[in-house]
Structure formats: C-alpha cells, structure tokens
MARKOL-259766 format. One record per residue (C-alpha): residue in one letter; z, x negated, y. Coordinates in Angstrom, 2 decimals. Layout:
BEGIN
<r type="A" w="Z" u="X" v="Y"/>
...
//
This chain:
BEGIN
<r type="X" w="107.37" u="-167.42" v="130.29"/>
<r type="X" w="106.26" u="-164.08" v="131.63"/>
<r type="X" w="107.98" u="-163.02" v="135.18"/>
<r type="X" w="107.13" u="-160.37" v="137.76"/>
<r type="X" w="108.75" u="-159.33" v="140.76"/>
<r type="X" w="110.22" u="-155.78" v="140.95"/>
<r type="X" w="109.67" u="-153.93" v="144.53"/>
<r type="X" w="113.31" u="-155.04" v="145.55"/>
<r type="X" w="112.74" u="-158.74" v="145.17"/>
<r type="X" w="114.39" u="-159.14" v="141.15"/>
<r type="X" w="112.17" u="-161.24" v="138.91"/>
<r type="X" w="112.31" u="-160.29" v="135.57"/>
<r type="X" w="110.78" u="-161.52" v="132.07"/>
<r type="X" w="109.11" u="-160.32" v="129.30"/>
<r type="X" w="107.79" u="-161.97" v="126.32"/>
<r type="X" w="104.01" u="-161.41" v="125.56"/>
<r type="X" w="103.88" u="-158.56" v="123.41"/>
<r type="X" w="101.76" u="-159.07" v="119.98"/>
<r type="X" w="101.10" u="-155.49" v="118.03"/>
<r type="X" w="98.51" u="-154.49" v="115.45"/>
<r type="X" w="95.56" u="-151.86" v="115.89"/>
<r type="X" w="97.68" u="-149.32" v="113.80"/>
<r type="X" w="100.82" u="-149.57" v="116.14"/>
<r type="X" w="98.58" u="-148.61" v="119.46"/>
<r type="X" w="98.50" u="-145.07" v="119.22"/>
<r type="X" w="102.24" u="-145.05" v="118.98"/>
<r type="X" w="102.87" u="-147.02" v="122.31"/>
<r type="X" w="100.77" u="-144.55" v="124.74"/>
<r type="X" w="103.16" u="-144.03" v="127.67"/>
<r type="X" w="105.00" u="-147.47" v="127.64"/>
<r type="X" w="104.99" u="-149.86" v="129.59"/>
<r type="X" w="103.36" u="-152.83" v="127.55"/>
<r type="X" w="104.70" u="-156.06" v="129.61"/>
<r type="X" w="104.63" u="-157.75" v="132.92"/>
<r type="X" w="102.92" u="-161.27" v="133.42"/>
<r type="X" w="104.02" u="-164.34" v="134.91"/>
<r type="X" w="102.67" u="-165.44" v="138.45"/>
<r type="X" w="99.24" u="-167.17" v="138.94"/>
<r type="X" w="98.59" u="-168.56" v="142.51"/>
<r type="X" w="95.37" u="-167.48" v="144.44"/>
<r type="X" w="95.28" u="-171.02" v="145.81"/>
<r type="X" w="91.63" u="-171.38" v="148.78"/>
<r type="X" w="89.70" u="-173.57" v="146.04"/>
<r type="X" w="90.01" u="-170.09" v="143.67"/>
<r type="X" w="88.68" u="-168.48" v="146.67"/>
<r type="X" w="85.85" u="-170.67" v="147.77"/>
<r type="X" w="84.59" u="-170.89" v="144.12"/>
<r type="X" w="84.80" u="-167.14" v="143.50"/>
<r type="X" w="82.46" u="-166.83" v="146.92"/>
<r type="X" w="80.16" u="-169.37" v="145.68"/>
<r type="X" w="80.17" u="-167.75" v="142.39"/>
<r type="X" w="79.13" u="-164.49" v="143.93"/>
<r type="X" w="77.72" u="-164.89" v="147.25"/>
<r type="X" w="79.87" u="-163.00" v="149.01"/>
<r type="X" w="80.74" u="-166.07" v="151.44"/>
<r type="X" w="82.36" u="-163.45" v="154.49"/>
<r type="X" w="84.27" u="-164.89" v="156.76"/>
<r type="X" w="88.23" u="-163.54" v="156.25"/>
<r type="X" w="87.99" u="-165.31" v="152.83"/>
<r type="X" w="86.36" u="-169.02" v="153.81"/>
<r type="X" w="86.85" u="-169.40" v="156.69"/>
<r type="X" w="90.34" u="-170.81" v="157.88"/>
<r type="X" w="89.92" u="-171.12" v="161.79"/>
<r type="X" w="88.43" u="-167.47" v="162.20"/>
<r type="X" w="90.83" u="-165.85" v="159.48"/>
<r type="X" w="93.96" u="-167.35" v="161.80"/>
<r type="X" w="92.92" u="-164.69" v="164.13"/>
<r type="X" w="91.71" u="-162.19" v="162.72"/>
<r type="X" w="93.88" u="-159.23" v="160.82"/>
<r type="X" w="95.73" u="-161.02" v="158.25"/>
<r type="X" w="96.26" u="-164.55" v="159.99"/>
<r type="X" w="95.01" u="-166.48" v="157.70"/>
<r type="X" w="92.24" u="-165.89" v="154.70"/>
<r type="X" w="92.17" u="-163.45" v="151.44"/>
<r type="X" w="91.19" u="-163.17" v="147.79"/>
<r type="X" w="88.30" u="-161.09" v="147.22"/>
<r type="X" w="89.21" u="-157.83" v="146.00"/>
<r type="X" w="86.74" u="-158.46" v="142.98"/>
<r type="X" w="88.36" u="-161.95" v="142.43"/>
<r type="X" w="91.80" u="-160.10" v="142.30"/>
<r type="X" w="90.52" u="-157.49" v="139.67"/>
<r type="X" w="89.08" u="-160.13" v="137.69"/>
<r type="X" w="92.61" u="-161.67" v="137.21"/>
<r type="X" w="93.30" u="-158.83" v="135.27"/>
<r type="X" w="92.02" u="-160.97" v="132.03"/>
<r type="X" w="94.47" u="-164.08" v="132.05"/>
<r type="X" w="96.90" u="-161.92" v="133.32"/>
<r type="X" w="96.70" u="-159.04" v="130.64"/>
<r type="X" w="96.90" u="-161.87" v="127.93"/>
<r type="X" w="99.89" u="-163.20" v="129.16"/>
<r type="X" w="101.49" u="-159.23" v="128.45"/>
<r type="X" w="99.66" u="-157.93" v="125.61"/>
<r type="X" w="97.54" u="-158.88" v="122.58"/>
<r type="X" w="96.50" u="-157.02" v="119.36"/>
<r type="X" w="96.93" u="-159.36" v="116.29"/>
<r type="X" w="94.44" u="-157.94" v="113.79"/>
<r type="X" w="91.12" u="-157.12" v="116.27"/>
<r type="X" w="88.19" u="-159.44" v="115.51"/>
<r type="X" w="86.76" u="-158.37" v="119.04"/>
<r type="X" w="87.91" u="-157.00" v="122.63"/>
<r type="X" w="85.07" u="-155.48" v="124.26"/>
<r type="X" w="85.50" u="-154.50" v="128.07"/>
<r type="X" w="84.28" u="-150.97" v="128.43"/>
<r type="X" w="85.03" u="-150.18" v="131.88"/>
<r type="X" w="87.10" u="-149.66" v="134.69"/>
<r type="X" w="88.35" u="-146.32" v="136.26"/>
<r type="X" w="90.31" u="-146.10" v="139.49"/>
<r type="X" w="90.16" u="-149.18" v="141.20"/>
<r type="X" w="91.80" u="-149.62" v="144.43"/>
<r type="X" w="93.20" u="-152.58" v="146.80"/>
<r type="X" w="95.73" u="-151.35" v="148.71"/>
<r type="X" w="97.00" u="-154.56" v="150.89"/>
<r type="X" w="95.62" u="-157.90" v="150.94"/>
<r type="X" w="95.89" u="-160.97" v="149.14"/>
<r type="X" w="96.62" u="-164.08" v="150.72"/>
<r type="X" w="95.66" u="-167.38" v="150.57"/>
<r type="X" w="98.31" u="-169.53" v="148.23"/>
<r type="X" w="100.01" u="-165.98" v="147.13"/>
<r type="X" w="101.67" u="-165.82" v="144.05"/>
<r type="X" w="100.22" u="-162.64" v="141.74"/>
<r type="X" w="101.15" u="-160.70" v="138.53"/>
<r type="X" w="100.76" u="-157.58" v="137.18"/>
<r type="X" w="102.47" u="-155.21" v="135.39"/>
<r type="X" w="100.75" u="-153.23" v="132.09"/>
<r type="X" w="100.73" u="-149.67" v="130.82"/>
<r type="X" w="99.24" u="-147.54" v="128.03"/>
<r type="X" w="97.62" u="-145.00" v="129.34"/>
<r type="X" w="95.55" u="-143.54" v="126.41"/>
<r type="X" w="94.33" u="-144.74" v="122.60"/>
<r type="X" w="91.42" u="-142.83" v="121.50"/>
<r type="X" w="89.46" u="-143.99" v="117.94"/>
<r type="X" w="86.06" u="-145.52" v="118.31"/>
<r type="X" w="83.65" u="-146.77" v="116.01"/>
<r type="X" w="85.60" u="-150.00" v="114.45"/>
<r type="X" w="89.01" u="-149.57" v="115.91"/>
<r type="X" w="90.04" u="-148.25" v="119.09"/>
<r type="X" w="89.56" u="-147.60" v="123.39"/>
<r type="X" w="92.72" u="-148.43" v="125.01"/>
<r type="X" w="93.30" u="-147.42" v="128.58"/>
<r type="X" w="95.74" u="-149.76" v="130.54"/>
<r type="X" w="96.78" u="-149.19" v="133.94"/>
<r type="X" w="97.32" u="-152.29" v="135.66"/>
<r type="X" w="99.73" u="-152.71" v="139.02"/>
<r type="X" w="98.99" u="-155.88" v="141.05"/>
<r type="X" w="101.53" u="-157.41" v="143.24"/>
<r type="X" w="102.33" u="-160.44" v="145.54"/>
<r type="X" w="105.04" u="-161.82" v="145.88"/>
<r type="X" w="106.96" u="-161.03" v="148.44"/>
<r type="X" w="104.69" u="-158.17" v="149.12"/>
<r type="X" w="105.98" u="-154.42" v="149.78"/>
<r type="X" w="103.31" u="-152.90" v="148.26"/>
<r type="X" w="100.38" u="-153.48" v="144.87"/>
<r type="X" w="97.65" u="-155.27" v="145.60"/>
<r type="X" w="94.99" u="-153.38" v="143.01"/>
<r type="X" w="95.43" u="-150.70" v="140.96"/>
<r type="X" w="93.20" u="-150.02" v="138.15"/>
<r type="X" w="92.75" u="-148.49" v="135.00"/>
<r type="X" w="91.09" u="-150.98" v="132.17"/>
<r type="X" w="89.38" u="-149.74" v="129.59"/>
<r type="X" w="89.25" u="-152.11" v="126.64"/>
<r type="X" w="88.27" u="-151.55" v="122.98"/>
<r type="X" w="89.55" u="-153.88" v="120.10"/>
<r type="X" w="87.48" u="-153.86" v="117.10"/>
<r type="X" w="87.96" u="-155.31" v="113.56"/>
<r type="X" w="85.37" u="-156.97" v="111.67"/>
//
C-alpha cells in the first residue's frame, strides 16, 4: 500500500500507477503518485557511510550528534536522494519499456534534515516528456518528506528515460 503524509498530518493512499510509453506525453503536469514510508533506520546510515566514505560525525556518531544541531544523527543527503529509486517504483512504472536509464538530476536541494529512525516518502510529478532515441526523457519532480516534519526533505528533479527494445 502506498501512503504519504500531507503537510497537515492526513495520510493518504495511492495505488502504484502502471502506464505505457504512449500515455506519457499525455500526463505532463500531474501528479503521478505518492509512495508509502521507508524508515531511515542508523544501520541504513552506517552502511551508506561505509559505502561512500563519507563517515562525518552528525551521521555515525550517536554521543556527539546528541549535542550537536539536530540531537541526535542524520541521513546523508546523498543517501536520501538515492531513495528516490524504491520510492519512485512504489508510484510509477511504465509497462512496455525494456530499459530505464537514469540521465540526470536537476535541482537538487535538502531543505531540513533527516533523522535517524524517520519515516520517508515522496510524492511524484511530471514535469516534462520529450522523445529520445528509443522512447522517451521524462522529468519527475520529486518532494521528500518526514514524517511528522513541517517541511520536504529533498527536492529534485529526475531525469529518467524509458526505452523499448
């Protein structure tokens, strides 16, 4: 089941939404779907910093992070875009692609932490369809939030291209 949490506290659902390459073009301005929620549990976080070597302090370590600006740790703001993958499936896929390349980002921003043991999802829209060699670029702006959070977490624009055969 796909949930999010509206800015005054309502969850709400959508089903994952499942259209062909033909029927993009035609949804540009909607809003494609909001996820459910995924928790950003400390393990996430320690094996994202492993992963990347970015081992600083407000994310891994619990005693100093109690004191310091948030009380207690965060995601990476790179581990939080990179949610935007499991997250996006859970709103959208297109039926007849062979292929979904990622093209690119535009606009990224991380407005307000997130912390340890949160609860995020995001909500989807299509921005733009142009044609490209095989199928289409699709560019979806994504809205991160926490729950219980007054304001998005990331904002970014995705660019994605599905291909067929």
């Amino acid at each position: 089941m796909n949930t999010s949490t509206s800015a005054a506290g309502a969850t709400t659902h959508t089903p994952a939404r499942s259209v062909t390459m033909a029927e993009l073009p035609a949804l540009v301005g909607t809003r494609l779907g909001s996820s459910g929620t995924m928790v950003v549990t400390q393990d996430r976080i320690d094996t994202f910093a492993e992963a990347t070597d970015d081992r600083q302090w407000i994310h891994v370590d619990h005693d100093r992070a109690r004191t310091g600006p948030f009380g207690t740790t965060i995601a990476h703001g790179y581990l939080t875009l990179s949610l935007a993958v499991p997250l996006l499936w859970e709103i959208f896929e297109v039926s007849d692609c062979d292929q979904v390349v990622n093209y690119g980002l535009n606009k990224v921003r991380f407005p307000a932490p997130v912390p340890v043991d949160s609860m995020l999802s995001a909500v989807a829209d299509l921005v733009a369809v142009e044609p490209c060699t095989g199928g289409y670029q699709a560019t979806i702006a994504l809205t991160f939030d926490v729950e219980g959070g007054s304001r998005p977490v990331c904002i970014a624009e995705m660019l994605l291209r599905f291909l067929a055969g």
